[in-house]
ROTIMAR-525889 format. One record per residue (C-alpha): residue number from 1; x, y, z. Coordinates in steps of 0.25 Angstrom, whole numbers. Layout:
! residues N
lumfi mise=NUM, east=X, north=Y, up=Z
...
***
This chain:
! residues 429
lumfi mise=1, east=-192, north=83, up=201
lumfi mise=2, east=-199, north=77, up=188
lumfi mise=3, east=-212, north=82, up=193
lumfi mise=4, east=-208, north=97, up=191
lumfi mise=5, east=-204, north=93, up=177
lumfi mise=6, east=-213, north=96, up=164
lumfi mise=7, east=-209, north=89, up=152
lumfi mise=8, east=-213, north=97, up=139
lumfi mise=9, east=-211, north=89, up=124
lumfi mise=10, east=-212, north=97, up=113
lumfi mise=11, east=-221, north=90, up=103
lumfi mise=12, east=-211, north=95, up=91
lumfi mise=13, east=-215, north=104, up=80
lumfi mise=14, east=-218, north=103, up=67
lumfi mise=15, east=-209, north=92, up=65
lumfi mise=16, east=-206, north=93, up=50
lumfi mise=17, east=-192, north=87, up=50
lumfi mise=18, east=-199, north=73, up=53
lumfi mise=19, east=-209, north=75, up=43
lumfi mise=20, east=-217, north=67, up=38
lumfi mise=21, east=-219, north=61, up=51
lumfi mise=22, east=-222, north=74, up=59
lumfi mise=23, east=-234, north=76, up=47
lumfi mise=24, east=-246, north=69, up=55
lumfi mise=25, east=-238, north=69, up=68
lumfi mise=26, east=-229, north=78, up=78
lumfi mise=27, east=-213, north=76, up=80
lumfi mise=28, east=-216, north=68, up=93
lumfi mise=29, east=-227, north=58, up=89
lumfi mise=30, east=-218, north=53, up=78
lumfi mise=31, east=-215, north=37, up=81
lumfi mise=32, east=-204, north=32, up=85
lumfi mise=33, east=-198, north=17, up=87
lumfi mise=34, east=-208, north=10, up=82
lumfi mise=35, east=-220, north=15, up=93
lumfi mise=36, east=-217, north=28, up=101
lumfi mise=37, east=-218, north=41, up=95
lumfi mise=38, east=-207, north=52, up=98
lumfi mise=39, east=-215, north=58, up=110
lumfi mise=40, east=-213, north=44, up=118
lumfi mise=41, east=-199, north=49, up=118
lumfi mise=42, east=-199, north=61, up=128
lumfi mise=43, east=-210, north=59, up=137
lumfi mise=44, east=-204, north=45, up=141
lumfi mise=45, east=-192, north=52, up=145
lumfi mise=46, east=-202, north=61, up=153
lumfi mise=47, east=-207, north=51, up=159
lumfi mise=48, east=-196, north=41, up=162
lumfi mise=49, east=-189, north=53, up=167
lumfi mise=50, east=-202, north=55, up=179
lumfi mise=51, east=-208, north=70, up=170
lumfi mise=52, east=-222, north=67, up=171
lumfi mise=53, east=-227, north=81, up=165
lumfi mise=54, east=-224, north=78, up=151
lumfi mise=55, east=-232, north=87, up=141
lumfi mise=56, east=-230, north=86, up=126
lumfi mise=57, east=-232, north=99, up=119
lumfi mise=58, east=-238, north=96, up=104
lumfi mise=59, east=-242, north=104, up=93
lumfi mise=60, east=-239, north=98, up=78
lumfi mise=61, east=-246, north=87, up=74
lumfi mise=62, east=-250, north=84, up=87
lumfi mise=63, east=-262, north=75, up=87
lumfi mise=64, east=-254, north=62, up=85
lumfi mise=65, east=-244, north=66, up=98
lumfi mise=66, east=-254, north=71, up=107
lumfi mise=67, east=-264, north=57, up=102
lumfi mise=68, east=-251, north=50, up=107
lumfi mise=69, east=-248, north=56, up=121
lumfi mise=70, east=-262, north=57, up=124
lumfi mise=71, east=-262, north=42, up=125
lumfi mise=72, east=-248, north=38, up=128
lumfi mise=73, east=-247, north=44, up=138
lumfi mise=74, east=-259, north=43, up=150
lumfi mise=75, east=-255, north=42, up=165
lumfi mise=76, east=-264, north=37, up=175
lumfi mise=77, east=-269, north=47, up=184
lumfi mise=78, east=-260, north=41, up=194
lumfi mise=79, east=-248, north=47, up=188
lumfi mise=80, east=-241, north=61, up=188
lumfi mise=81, east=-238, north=59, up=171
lumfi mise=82, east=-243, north=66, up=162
lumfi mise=83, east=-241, north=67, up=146
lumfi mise=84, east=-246, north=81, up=142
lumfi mise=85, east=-249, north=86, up=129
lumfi mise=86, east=-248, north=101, up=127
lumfi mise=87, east=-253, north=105, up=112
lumfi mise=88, east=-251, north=120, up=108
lumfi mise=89, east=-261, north=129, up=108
lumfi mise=90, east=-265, north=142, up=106
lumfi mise=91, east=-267, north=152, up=117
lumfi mise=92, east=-274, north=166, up=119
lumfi mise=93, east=-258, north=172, up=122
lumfi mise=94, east=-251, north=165, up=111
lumfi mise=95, east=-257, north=158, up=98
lumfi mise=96, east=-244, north=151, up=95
lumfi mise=97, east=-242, north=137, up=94
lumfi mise=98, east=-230, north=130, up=99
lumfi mise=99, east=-218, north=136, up=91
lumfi mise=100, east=-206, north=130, up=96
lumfi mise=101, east=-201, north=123, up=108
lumfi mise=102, east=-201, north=134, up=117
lumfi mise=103, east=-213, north=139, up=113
lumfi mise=104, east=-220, north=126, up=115
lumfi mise=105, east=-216, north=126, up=129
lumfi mise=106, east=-219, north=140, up=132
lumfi mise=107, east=-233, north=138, up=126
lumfi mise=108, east=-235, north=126, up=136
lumfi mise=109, east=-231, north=134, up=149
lumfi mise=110, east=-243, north=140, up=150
lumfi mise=111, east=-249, north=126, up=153
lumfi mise=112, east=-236, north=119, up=159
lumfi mise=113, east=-235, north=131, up=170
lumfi mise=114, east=-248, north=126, up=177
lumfi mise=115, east=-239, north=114, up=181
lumfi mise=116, east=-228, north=112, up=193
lumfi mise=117, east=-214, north=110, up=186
lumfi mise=118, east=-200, north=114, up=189
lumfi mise=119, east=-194, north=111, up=176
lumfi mise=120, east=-199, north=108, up=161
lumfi mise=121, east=-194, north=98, up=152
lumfi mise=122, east=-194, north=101, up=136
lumfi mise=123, east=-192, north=89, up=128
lumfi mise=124, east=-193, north=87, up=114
lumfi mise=125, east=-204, north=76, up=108
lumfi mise=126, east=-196, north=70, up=97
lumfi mise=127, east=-184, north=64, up=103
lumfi mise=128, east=-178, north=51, up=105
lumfi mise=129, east=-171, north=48, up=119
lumfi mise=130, east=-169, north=43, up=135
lumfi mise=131, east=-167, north=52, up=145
lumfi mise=132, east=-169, north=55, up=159
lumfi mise=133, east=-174, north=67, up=161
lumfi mise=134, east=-173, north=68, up=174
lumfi mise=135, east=-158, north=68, up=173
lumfi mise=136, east=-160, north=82, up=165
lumfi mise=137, east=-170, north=86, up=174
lumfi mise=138, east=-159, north=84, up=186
lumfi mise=139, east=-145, north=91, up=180
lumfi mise=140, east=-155, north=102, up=175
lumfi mise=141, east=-158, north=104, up=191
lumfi mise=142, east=-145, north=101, up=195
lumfi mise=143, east=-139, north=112, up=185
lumfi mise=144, east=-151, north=122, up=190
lumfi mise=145, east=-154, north=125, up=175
lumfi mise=146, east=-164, north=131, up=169
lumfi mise=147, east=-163, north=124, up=157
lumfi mise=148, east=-157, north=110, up=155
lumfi mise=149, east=-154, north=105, up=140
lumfi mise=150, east=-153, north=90, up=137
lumfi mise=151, east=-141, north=89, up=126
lumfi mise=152, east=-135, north=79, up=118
lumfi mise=153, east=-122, north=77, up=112
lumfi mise=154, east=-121, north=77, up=97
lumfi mise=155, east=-112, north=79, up=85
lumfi mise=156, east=-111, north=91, up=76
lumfi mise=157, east=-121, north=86, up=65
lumfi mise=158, east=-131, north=85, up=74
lumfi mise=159, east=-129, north=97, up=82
lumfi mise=160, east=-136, north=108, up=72
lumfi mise=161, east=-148, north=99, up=75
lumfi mise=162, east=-149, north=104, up=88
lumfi mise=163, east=-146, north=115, up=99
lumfi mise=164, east=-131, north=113, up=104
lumfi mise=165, east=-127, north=120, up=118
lumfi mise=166, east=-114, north=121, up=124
lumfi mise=167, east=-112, north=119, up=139
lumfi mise=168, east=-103, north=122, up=151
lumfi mise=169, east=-96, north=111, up=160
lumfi mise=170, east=-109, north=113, up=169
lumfi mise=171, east=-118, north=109, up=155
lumfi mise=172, east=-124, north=123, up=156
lumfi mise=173, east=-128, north=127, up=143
lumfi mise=174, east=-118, north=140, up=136
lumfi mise=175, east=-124, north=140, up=123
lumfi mise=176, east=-133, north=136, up=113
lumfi mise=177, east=-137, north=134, up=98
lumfi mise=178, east=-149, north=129, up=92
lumfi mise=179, east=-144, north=121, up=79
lumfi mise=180, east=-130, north=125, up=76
lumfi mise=181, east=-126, north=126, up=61
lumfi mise=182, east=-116, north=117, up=56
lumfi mise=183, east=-108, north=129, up=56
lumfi mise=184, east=-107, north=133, up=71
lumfi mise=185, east=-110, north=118, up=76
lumfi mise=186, east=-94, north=117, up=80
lumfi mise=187, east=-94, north=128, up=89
lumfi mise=188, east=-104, north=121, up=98
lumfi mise=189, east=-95, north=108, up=102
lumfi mise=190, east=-96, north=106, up=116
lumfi mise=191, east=-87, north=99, up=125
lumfi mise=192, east=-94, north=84, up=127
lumfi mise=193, east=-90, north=71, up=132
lumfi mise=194, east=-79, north=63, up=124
lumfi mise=195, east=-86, north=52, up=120
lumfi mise=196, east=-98, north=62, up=115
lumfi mise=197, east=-85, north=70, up=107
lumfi mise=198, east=-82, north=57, up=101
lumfi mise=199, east=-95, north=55, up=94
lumfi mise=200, east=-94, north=71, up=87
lumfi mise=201, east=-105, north=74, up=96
lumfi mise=202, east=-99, north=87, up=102
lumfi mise=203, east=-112, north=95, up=103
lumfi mise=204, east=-123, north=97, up=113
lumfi mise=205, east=-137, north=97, up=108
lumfi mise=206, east=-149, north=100, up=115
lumfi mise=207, east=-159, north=89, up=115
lumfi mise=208, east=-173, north=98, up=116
lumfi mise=209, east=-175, north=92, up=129
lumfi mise=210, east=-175, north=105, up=141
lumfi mise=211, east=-177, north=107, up=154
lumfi mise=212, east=-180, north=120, up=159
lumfi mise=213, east=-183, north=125, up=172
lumfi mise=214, east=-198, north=132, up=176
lumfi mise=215, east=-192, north=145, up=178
lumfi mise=216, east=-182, north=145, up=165
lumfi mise=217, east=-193, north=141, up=154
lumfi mise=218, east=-203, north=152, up=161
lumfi mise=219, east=-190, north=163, up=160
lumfi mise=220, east=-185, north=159, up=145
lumfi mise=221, east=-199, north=160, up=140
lumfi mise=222, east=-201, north=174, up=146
lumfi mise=223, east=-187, north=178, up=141
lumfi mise=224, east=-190, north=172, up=129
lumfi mise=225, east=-206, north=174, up=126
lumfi mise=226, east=-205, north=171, up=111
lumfi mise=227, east=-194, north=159, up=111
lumfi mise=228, east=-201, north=148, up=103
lumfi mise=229, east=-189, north=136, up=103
lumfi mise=230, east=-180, north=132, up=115
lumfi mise=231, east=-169, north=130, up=108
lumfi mise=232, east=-169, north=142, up=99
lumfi mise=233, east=-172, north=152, up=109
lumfi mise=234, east=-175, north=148, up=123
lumfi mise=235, east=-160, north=140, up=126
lumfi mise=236, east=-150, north=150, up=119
lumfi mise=237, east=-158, north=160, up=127
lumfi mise=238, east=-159, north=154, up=140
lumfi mise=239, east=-143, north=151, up=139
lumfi mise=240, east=-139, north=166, up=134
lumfi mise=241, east=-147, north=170, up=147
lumfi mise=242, east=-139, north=161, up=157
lumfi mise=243, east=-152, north=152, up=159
lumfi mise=244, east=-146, north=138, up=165
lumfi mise=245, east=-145, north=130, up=154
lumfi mise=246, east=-139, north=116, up=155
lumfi mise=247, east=-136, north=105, up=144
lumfi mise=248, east=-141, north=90, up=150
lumfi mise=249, east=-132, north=81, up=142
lumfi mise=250, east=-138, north=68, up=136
lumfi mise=251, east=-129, north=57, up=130
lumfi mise=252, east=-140, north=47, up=126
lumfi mise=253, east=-147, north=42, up=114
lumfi mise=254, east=-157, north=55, up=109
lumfi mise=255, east=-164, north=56, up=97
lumfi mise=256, east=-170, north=69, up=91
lumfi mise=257, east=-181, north=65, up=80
lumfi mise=258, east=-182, north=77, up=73
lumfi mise=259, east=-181, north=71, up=56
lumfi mise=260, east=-185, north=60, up=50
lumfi mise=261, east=-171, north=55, up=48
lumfi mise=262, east=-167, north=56, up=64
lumfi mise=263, east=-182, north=50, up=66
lumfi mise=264, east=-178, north=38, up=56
lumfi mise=265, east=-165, north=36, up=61
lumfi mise=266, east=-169, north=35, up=75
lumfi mise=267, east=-181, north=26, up=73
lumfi mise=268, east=-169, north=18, up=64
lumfi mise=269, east=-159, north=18, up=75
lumfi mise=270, east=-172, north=13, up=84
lumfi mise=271, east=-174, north=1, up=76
lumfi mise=272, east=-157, north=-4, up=76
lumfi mise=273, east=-156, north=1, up=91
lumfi mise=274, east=-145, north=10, up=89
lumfi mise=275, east=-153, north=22, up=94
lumfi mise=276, east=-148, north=19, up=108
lumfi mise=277, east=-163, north=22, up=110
lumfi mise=278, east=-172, north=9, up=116
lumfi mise=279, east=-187, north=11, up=116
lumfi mise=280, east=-191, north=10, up=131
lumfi mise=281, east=-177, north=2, up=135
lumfi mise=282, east=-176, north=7, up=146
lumfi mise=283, east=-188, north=17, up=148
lumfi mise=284, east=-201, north=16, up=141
lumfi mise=285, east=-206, north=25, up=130
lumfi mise=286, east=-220, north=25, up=132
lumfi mise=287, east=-230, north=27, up=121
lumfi mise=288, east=-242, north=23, up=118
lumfi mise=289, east=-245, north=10, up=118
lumfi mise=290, east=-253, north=1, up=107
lumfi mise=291, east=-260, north=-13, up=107
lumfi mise=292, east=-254, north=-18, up=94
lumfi mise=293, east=-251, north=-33, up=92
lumfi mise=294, east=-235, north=-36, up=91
lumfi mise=295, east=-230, north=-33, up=77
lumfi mise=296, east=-228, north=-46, up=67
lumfi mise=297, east=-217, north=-47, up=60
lumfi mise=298, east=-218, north=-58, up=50
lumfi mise=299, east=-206, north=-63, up=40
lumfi mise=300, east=-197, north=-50, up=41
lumfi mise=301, east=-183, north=-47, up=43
lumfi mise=302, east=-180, north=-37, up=52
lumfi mise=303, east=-169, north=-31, up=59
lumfi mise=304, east=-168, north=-18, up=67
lumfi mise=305, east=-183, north=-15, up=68
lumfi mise=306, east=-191, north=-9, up=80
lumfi mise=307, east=-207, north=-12, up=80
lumfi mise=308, east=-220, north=-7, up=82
lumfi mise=309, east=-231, north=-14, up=86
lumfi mise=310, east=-243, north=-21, up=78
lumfi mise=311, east=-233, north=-21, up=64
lumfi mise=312, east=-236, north=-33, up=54
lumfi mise=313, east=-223, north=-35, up=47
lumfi mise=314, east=-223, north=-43, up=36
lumfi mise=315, east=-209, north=-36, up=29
lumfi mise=316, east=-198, north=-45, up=23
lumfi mise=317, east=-187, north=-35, up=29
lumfi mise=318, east=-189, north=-25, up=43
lumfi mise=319, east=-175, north=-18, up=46
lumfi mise=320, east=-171, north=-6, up=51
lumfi mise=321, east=-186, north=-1, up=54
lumfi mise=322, east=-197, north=5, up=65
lumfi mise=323, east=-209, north=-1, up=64
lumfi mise=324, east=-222, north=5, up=70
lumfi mise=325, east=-235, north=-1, up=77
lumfi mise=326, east=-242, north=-8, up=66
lumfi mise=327, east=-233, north=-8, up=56
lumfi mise=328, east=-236, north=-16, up=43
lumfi mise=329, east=-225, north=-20, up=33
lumfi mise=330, east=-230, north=-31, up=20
lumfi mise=331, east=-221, north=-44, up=18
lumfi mise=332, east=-208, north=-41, up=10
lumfi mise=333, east=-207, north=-27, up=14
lumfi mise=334, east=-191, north=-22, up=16
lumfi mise=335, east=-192, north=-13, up=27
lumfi mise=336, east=-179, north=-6, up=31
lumfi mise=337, east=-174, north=8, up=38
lumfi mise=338, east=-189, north=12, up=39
lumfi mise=339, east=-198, north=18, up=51
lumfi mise=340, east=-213, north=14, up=50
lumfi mise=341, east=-221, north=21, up=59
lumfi mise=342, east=-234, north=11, up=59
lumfi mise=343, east=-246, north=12, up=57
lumfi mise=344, east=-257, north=16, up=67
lumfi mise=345, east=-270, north=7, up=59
lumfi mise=346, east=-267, north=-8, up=51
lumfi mise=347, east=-274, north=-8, up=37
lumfi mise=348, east=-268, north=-20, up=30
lumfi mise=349, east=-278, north=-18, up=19
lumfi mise=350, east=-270, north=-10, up=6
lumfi mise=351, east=-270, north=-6, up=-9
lumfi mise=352, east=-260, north=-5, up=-19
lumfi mise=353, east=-264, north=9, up=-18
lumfi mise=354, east=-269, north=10, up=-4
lumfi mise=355, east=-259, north=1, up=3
lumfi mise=356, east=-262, north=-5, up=18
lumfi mise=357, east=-255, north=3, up=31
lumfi mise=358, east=-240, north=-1, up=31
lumfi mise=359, east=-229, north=-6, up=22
lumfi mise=360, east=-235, north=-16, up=11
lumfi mise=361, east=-227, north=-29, up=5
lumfi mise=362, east=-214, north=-30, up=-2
lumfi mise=363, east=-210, north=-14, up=1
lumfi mise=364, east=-197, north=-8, up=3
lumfi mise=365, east=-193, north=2, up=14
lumfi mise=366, east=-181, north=9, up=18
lumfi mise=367, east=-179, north=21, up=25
lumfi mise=368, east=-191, north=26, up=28
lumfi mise=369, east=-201, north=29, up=37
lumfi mise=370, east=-215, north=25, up=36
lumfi mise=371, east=-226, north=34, up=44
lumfi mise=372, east=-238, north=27, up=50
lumfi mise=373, east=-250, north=21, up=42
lumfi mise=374, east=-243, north=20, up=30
lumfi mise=375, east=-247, north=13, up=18
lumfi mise=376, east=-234, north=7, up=11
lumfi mise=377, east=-239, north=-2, up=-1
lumfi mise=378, east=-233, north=-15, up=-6
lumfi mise=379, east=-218, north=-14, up=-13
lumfi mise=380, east=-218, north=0, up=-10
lumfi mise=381, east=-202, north=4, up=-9
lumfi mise=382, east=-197, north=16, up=1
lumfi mise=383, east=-184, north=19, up=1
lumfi mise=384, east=-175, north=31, up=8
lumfi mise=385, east=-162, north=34, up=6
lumfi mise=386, east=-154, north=46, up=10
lumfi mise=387, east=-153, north=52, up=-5
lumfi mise=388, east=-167, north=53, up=-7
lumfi mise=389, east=-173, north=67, up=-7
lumfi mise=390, east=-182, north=74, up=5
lumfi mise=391, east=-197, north=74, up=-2
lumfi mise=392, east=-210, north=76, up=4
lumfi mise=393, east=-220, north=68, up=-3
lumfi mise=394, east=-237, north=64, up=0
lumfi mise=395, east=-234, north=51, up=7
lumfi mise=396, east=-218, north=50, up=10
lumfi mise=397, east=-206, north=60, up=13
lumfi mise=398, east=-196, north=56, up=12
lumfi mise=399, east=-183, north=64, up=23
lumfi mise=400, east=-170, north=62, up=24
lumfi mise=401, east=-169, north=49, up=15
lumfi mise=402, east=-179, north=44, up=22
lumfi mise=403, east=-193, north=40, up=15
lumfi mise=404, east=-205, north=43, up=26
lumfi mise=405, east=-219, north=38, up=22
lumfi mise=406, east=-230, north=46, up=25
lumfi mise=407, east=-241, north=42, up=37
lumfi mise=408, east=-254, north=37, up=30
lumfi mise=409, east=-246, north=35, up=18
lumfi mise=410, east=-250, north=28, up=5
lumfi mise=411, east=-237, north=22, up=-2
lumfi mise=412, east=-245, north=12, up=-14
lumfi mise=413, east=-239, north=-1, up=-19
lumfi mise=414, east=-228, north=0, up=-27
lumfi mise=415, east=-221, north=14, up=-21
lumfi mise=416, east=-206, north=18, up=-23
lumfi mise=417, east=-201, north=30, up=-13
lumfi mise=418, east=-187, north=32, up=-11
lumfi mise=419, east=-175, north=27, up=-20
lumfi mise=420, east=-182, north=19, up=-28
lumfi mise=421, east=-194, north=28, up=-31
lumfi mise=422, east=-180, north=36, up=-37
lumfi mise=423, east=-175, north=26, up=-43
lumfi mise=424, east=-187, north=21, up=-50
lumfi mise=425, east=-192, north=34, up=-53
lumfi mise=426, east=-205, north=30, up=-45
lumfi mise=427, east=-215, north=40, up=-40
lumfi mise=428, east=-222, north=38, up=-28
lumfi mise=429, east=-235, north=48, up=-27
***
């Protein structure tokens, strides 16, 4: 059964709700956790769930995501596996890039079709979760449909995020809406479990994540020629015509990381283990793997921190943090609620104007998130809070509250960003 199955991620767009961080970089090469990026994700679900034609389609940003899978992810040549990438490009019949979801996976047809496949697999490359796809890949059988959804529960709030359906006693899709305002949201309550009802979660949202059947992707693109997004077009389409749409409820720990704050509050909840959410647990994320010496960690306090590897800590406090391979943090640094990618070189030589990669001595850090190979001096202060104002600026932006240092950033001695830089009426840059 899995070898009839093609698994397609969609290798995100643009991206610019998780910018800065999608300014070098696409949505799925993003880190995550310390030392996987967000791609890991999904194609270990593939593969824990026995999918071993996997292609990843990429457009934006690509060359840090296709550098990544390209040497993650080598089988021998005893194996069936295979990690594919598919880049868009332009052809004699259609100059187009990728212009949505459905357009993404129309565009890679023309290759995929050459293959032997029953059934195709869309997933999203920028999610956070467990499941066993084979267990969607059975009920999607057993029900005979052309087109299985995997849905979630959640509450009102965080439905006009997503596409809410409602469904039958059978879990067969009736209807659908794509990001319901808050002022129709109450009309798409479904009837869920008690214990989901309890927790306000009274609505049913897709997760990205679809199976289609060969036959019913091939018809809704011909009914369809110009659809560009799945959710948009092709689902209310396919469930106004009487395709076989059914809802395949999952009640587990799933993350979407789609803006810096839902990024910086997972890679929190990470680091205290309340994300329900354990790298590897019980099935391993693969990615790719590194010949760093073990992080050393030498007079710190810490407490509810999850590291990298090859990092040289010298910080008076850790807590609340991520910390990426070779991460370098000066003694008497305060480090609390922050997300530091790493860094990819060492250079511990630095300048009060040119300071070395990493956090220098004495500095003060909260609510942030530092992007790799970033050069933090000493007693430099960056602080977030929730009433400081969205701003774009050369080396940081700061989202959501949330102050995000620049990769290849320069932050000289002596900086203030944040509340204090308010405060004191500094000016940084």
């Amino acid at each position: 059964m899995s070898n009839k199955t093609i698994c397609l991620i969609l290798g995100g767009g643009v991206g610019s709700r998780l910018y800065p961080l999608t300014q070098h970089r696409s949505k799925p090469a993003v880190p995550i956790g310390g030392k996987y990026k967000l791609i890991d994700i999904p194609i270990a679900n593939c593969l824990h769930s026995n999918f071993d034609q996997i292609f990843v389609l990429t457009q934006y940003n690509a060359a840090s995501l296709n550098q990544h899978l390209k040497n993650t992810y080598n089988f021998d040549a005893f194996s069936n596996r295979n990690v594919e990438i598919l880049a868009a490009e332009q052809r004699q019949n259609d100059m187009n890039w990728y212009r949505g979801t459905a357009d993404a996976v129309r565009q890679s047809l023309s290759y995929i079709n050459q293959l032997d496949y029953d059934h195709l697999l869309v997933l999203s490359g920028d999610q956070l979760y467990e499941m066993n796809l084979q267990d969607v890949l059975s009920e999607h059988i057993n029900n005979n449909a052309e087109i299985t959804i995997a849905t979630k529960p959640v509450t009102a709030k965080e439905a006009t995020r997503f596409g809410i359906m409602k469904t039958n006693s059978q879990q067969r899709i009736l209807s659908f809406i794509e990001k319901p305002t808050t002022e129709v949201v109450e009309e798409w309550k479904s009837d869920l479990d008690m214990p989901q009802i309890l927790k306000g979660k009274n609505y049913l949202a897709s997760m990205g994540i679809y199976f289609f059947r060969k036959d019913a992707i091939h018809q809704l693109f011909s009914d369809l020629p110009d659809a560009l997004d799945f959710g948009k077009e092709i689902i209310p389409h396919a469930i106004k015509n009487n395709y076989q749409v059914y809802s395949s409820l999952f009640d587990e720990y799933w993350e979407d990381i789609g803006t810096i704050r839902s990024y910086f509050d997972t890679n929190m909840k990470l680091a205290t283990g309340d994300a329900s959410y354990k790298f590897g647990l019980n099935k391993k994320v693969f990615t790719l793997p590194t010949m760093h010496p073990p992080s050393q960690i030498k007079g710190t306090q810490m407490q509810d921190v999850l590291f990298g590897e090859g990092g040289k800590i010298a910080a008076k406090e850790l807590s609340t943090s991520v910390v990426g391979n070779l991460a370098r943090i000066g003694s008497g640094a305060v480090i609390r609620r922050t997300v530091i990618l790493g860094n990819d070189l060492w250079d511990e030589d630095g300048t009060p104007e040119m300071p070395a990669i990493g956090i220098g001595e004495h500095a003060q850090i909260e609510n942030a998130i530092i992007d790799k190979n970033a050069r933090i001096g000493n007693h430099v202060k960056i602080l977030g809070t929730q009433d400081l104002p969205d701003a774009r600026h050369e080396y940081f932006t700061i989202s959501g509250g949330i102050v995000i240092i620049h990769r290849n950033a320069i932050i000289p001695d002596h900086s203030l960003i944040g509340v204090e830089a308010k405060k004191e009426e500094a000016v940084c840059f």
